[in-house]
C-alpha positions as CSV (number, residue, x, y, z in Angstrom):
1,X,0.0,0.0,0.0
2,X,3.2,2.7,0.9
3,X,4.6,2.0,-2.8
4,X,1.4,3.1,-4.2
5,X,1.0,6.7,-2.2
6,X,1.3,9.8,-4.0
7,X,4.3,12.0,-2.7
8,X,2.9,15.4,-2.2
9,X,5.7,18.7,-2.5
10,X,5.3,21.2,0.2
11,X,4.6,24.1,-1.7
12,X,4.8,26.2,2.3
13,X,8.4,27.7,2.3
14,X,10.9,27.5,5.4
15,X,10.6,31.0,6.1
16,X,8.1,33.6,5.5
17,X,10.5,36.1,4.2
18,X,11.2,33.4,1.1
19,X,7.4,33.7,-0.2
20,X,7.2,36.3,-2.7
21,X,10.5,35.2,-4.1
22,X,9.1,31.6,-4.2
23,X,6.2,32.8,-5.8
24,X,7.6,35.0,-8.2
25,X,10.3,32.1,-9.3
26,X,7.1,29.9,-10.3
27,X,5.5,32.5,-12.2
28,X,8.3,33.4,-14.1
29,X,8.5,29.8,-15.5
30,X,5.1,30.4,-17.4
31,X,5.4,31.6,-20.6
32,X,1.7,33.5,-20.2
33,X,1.0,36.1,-18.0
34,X,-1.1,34.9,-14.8
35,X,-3.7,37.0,-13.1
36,X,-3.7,36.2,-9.8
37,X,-6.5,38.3,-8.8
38,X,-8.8,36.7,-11.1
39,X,-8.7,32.9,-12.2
40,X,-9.0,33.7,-15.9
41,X,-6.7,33.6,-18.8
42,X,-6.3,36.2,-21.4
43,X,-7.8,33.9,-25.3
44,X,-4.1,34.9,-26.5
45,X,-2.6,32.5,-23.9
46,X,-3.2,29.0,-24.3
47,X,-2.1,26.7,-21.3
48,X,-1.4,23.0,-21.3
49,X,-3.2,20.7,-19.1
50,X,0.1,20.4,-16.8
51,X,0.6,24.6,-16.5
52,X,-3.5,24.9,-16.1
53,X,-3.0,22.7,-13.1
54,X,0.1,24.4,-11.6
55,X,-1.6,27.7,-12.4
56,X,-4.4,26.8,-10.1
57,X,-2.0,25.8,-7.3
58,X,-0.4,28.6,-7.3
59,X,-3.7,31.0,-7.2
60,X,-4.7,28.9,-4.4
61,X,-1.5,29.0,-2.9
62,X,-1.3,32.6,-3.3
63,X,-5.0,33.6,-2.3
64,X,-3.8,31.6,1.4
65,X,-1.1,33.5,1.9
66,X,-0.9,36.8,0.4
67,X,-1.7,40.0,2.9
68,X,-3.4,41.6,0.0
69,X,-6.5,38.3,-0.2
70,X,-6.5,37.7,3.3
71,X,-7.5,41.3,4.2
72,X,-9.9,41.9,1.7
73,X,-11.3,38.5,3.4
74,X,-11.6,40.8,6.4
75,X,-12.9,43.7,5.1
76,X,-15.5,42.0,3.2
77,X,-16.4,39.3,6.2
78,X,-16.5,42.6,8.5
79,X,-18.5,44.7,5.8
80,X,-21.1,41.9,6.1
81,X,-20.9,41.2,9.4
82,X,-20.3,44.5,11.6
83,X,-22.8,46.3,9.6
84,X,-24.1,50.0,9.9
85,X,-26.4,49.3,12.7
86,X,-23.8,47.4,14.8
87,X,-21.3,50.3,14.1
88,X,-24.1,52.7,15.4
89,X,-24.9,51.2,18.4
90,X,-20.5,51.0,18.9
91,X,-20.1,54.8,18.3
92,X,-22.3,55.7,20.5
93,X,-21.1,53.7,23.5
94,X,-17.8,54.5,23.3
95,X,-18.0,58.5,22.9
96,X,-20.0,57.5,26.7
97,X,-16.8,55.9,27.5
98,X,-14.5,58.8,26.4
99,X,-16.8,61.0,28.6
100,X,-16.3,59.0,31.5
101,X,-12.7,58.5,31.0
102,X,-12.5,62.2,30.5
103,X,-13.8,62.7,34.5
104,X,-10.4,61.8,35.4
105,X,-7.6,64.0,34.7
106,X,-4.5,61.9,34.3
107,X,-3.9,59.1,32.4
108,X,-7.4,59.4,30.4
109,X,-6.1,58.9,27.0
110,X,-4.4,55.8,27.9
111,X,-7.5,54.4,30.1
112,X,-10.1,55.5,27.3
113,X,-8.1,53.2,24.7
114,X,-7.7,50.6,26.9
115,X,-11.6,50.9,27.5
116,X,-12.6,51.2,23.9
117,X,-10.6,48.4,22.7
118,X,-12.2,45.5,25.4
119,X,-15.8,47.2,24.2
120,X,-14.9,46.8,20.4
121,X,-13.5,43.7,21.4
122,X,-16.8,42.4,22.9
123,X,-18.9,43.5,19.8
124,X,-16.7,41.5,17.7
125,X,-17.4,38.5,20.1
126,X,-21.2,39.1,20.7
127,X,-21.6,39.8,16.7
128,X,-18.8,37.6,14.8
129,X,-18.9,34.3,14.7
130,X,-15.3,34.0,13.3
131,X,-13.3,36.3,15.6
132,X,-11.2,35.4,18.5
133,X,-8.8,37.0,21.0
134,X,-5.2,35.6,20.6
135,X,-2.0,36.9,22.0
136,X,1.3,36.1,20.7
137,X,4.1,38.5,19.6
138,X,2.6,41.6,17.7
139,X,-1.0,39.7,17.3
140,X,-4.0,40.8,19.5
141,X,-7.1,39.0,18.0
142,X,-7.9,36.7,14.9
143,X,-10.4,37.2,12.3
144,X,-11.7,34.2,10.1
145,X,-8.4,32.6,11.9
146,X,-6.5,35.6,10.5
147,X,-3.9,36.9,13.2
148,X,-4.0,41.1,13.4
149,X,-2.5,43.4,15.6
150,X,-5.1,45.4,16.8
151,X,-4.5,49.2,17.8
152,X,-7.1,52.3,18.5
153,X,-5.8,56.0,18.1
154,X,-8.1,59.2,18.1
155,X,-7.0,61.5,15.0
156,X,-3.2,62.6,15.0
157,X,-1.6,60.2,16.8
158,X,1.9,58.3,17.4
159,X,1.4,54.1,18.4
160,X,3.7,51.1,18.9
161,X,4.3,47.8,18.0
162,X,5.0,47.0,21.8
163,X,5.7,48.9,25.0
164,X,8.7,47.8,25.5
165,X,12.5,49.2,25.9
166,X,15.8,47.3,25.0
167,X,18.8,49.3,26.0
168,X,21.0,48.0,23.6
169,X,19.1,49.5,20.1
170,X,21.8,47.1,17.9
171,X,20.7,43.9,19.9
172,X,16.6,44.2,20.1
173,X,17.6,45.2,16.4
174,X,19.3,41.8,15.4
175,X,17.1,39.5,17.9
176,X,13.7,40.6,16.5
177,X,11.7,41.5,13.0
178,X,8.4,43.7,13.3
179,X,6.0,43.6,11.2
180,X,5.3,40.2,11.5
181,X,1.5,40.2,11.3
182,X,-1.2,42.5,9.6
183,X,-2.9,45.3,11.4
184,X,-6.5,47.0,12.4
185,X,-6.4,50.1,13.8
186,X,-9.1,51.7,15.0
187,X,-9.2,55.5,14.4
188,X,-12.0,57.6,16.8
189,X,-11.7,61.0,15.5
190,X,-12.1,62.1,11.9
191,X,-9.4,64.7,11.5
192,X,-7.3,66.5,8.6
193,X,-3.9,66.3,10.2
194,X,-1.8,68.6,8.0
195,X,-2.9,71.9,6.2
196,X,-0.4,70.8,3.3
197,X,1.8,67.9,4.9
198,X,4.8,67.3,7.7
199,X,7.3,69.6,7.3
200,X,10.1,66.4,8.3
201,X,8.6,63.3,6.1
202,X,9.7,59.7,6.5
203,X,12.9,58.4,5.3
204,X,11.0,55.7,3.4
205,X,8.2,57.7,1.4
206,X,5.6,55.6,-0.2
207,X,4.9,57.6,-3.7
208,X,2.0,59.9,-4.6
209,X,1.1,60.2,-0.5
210,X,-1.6,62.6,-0.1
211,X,-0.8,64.5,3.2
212,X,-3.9,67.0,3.1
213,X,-6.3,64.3,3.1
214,X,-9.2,63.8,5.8
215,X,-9.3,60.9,7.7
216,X,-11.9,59.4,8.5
217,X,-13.5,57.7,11.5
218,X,-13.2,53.7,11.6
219,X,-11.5,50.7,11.1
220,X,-8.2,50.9,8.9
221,X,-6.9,47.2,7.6
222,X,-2.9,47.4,6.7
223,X,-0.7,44.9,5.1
224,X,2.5,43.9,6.7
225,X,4.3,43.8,3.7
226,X,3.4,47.8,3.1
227,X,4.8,48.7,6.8
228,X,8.0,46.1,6.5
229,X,9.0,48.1,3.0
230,X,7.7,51.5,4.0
231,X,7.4,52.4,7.4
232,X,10.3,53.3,9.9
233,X,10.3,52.3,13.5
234,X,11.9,54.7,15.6
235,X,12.4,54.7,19.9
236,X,11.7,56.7,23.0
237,X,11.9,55.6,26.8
238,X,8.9,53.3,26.4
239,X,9.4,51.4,23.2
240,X,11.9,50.4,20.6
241,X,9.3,50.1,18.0
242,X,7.6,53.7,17.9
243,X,5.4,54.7,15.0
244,X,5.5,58.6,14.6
245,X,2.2,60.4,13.0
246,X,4.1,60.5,9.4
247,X,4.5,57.1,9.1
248,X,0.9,56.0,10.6
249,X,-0.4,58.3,8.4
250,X,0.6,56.7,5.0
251,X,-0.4,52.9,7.1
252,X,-3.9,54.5,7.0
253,X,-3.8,56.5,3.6
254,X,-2.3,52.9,2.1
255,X,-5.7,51.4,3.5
256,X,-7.9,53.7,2.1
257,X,-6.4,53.6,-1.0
258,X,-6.9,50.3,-1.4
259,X,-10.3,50.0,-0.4
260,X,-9.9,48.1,3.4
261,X,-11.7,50.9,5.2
262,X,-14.5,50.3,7.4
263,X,-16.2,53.9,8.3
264,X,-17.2,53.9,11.6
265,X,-20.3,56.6,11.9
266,X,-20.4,59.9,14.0
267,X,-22.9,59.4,17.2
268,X,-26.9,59.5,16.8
269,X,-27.4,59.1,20.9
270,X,-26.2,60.3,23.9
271,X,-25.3,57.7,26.4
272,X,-23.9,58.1,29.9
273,X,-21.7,55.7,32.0
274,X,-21.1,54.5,35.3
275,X,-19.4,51.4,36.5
276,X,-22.7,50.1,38.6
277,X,-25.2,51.3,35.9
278,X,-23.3,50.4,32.9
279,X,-25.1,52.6,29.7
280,X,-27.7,54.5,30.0
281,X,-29.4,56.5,27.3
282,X,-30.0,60.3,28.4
């Protein structure tokens, strides 16, 4: 029975970093030009039985494991699925909780976000089937069993990867790659953040950035690939792996340009909050 088992090649590489090169190798071996996006073939290109075959391997191969397919899984599943009315009902509780948060003088911004993120966090459990929380290295939740790194700002804003501070810059350098897993980051304030642009702009500019632009309220999907080519990490006290508000803001123009938005909408309701009475509608 062994002799007569089919031998199966790992098409997975050994390492992440080895994909698109993989990927691109196999492509280049076609003579005709494969559209990934789409499993069709231009009627100039005709395909043997033996390339048709490999071609389908390699979109399903490629719709499993590139950034790009398995957001747009997201945004669609979460388009569907976190729908206007949820949104609603979401906006309106946490501009409550920023109101609360706001009672105390110190620390607010940093309780608010801690606040807003375990109440988005129960929406997404009490209305997605598919979501889950999961914590390891940068990831905070999983979507359709999609790993993210989750983050909430409120307009103009500076985040991090991690709170977390090796002296030696060159060491936490060589022991450790960011960027490992896509991102969500919720934004709670619609804001224009530059009249014209930064006057300092990143070392690694993304072309045809639009600095002026609004942005808007809600949920911003980014592709790890986009931050590991663009985006610089810099440090402070508190973190190795700071994001300053020039480079967050081309991670969320990259997601609005590439339609993996989610608007969140402006409040219809006032609500008030209180630890013992929870919400309550004024």
């Amino acid at each position: 029975m062994s002799d007569n088992k089919k031998t199966h090649h790992k098409l997975i590489p050994k390492s992440d970093k080895d994909l698109e090169t993989d990927i691109e190798n196999i492509i280049e071996s076609f003579s005709p030009k494969i559209n990934l996006d789409e499993d069709k073939t231009s009627k100039k290109d005709v395909l043997t039985v033996e390339e048709t075959i490999s071609k389908k391997k390699i979109i399903r191969f490629w719709r499993k494991y590139s950034d790009s397919y398995l957001l747009r899984k997201i945004h669609h599943y979460l388009k569907n699925n976190f729908n206007n009315e949820i949104a609603q009902d979401f906006s309106n509780k946490y501009e409550a909780l920023e109101k609360y948060c706001k009672k105390s003088s110190d620390g607010s911004g940093l309780k608010s976000s801690g606040l807003i993120e375990d109440l988005i966090c129960e929406y997404f459990e009490l209305y997605l089937d598919e979501y889950e929380e999961f914590h390891s290295n940068e990831s905070d939740i999983k979507l359709l069993d999609i790993p993210l790194s989750f983050k909430t700002i409120s307009g103009k804003s500076i985040i991090a990867l991690d709170w977390s501070v090796n002296d030696n810059k060159k060491e936490a350098k060589s022991k450790r790659d960011y960027f490992e897993t896509n991102i969500m980051i919720l934004n709670k304030q619609k804001q224009k953040w530059w009249a014209s642009g930064p006057k300092v702009l990143p070392s690694k500019l993304e072309k045809d950035v639009e600095w002026n632009k609004m942005i808007p309220k809600g949920i911003f999907l980014i592709s790890r690939k986009f931050c590991k080519k663009y985006i610089t990490l810099g440090h402070n006290n508190k973190t190795n792996s700071l994001i300053d508000s020039q480079n967050l803001y081309m991670m969320l123009e990259w997601s609005l340009k590439n339609d993996l938005f989610i608007e969140v909408p402006d409040k219809n309701k006032t609500f008030n909050f209180s630890l013992i009475k929870g919400f309550q509608e004024t």
